[in-house]
PLY file of the C-alpha trace (Angstrom):
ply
format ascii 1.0
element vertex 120
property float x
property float y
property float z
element edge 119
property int vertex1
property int vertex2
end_header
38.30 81.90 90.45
39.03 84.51 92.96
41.47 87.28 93.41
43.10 87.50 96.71
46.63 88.49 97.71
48.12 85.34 98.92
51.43 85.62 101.06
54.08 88.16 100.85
57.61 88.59 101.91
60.20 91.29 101.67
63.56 91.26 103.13
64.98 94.79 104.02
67.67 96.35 105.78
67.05 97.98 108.93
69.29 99.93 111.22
68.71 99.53 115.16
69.34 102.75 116.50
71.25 103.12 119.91
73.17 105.01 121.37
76.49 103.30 119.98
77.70 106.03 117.07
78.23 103.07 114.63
74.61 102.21 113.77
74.02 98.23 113.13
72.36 97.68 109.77
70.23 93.89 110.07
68.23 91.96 107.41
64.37 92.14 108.49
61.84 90.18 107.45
58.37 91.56 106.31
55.33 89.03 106.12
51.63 89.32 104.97
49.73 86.42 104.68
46.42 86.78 102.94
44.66 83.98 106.41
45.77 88.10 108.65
44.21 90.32 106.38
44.79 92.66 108.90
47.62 92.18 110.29
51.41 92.36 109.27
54.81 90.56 111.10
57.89 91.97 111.33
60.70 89.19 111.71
64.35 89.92 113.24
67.22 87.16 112.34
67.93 84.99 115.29
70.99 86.18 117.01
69.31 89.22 118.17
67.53 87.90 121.43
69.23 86.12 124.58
66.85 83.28 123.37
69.37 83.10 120.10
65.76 82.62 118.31
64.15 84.56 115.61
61.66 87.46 116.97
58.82 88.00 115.78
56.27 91.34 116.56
52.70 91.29 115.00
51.41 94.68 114.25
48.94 95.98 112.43
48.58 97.01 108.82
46.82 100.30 109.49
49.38 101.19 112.03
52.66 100.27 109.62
50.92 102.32 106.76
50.00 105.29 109.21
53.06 105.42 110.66
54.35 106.36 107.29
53.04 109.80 107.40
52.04 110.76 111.33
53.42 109.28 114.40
51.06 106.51 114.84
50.86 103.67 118.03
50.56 103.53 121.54
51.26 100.38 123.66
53.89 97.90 122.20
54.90 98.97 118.96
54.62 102.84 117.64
55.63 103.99 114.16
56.50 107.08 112.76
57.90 109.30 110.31
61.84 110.33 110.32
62.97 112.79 107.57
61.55 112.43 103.68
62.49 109.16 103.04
62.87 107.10 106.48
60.62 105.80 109.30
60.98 104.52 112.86
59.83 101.69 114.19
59.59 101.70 118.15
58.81 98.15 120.22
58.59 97.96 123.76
58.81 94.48 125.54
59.55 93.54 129.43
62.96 93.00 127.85
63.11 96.70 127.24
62.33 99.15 124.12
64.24 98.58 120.58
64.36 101.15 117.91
64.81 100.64 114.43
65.04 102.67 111.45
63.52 101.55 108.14
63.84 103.35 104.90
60.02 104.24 103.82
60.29 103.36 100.04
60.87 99.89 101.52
58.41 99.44 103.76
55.52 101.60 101.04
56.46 98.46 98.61
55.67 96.03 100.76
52.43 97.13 102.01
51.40 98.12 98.12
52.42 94.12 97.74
50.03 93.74 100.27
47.21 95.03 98.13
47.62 93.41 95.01
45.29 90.70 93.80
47.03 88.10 92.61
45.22 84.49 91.40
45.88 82.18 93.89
0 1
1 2
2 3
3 4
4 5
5 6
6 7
7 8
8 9
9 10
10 11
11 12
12 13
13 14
14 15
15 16
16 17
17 18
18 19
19 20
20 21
21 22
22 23
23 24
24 25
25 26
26 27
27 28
28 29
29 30
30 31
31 32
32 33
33 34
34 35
35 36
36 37
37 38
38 39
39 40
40 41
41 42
42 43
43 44
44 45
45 46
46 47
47 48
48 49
49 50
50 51
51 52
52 53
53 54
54 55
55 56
56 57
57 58
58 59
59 60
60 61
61 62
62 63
63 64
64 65
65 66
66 67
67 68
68 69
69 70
70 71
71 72
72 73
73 74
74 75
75 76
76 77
77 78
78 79
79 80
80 81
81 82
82 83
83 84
84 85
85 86
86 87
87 88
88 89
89 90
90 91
91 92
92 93
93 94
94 95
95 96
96 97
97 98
98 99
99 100
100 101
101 102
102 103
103 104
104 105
105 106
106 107
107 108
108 109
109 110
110 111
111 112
112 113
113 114
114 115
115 116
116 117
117 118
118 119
């Protein structure tokens, strides 16, 4: 029997930062799935694009966990640190850029979750 983290999920707040003075707090969805070792997915609830669909940006692990403690990225998405306890998430489409806040205790849980053996 092996060990091997399967798939993980964890639904957090998140609070897209503009230039509006009432911030919008969303639910986001974090995914791991154990087939992407390397990668993780960051989902936004449908509603949120002109398409009305769910969006969807793969990123990488490294980057998400780096991005905890040093601005980290260059391209598409770029990650870093805001204060003690929150973190920024940056993504740039042809659409335009988005910019949303995450509080790090969250996002540290779900990328120890992504460590864990678990049986499958």
């Amino acid at each position: 029997m092996s060990l091997t983290t399967a798939a993980v999920e964890e639904r957090v707040r998140a609070r897209v930062i503009s230039d509006d003075p009432l911030f919008r707090a969303i639910p986001v969805a974090l995914r791991f799935a154990a087939s992407e070792p390397l990668a993780v997915r960051i989902v936004f609830p449908a509603g949120l694009s002109p398409e009305g669909t769910e969006n969807e940006w793969v990123l990488p692990r490294a980057l998400l966990e780096a991005g905890l403690t040093a601005p980290s990225g260059s391209g598409d998405v770029r990650v870093w640190p805001c204060g003690r306890v929150q973190a920024v998430v940056e993504f740039h489409s042809p659409e335009g850029v988005a910019v949303v806040q995450f509080d790090s205790a969250a996002l540290r849980r779900f990328l120890r979750r992504t460590y864990d053996p678990v049986t499958r």
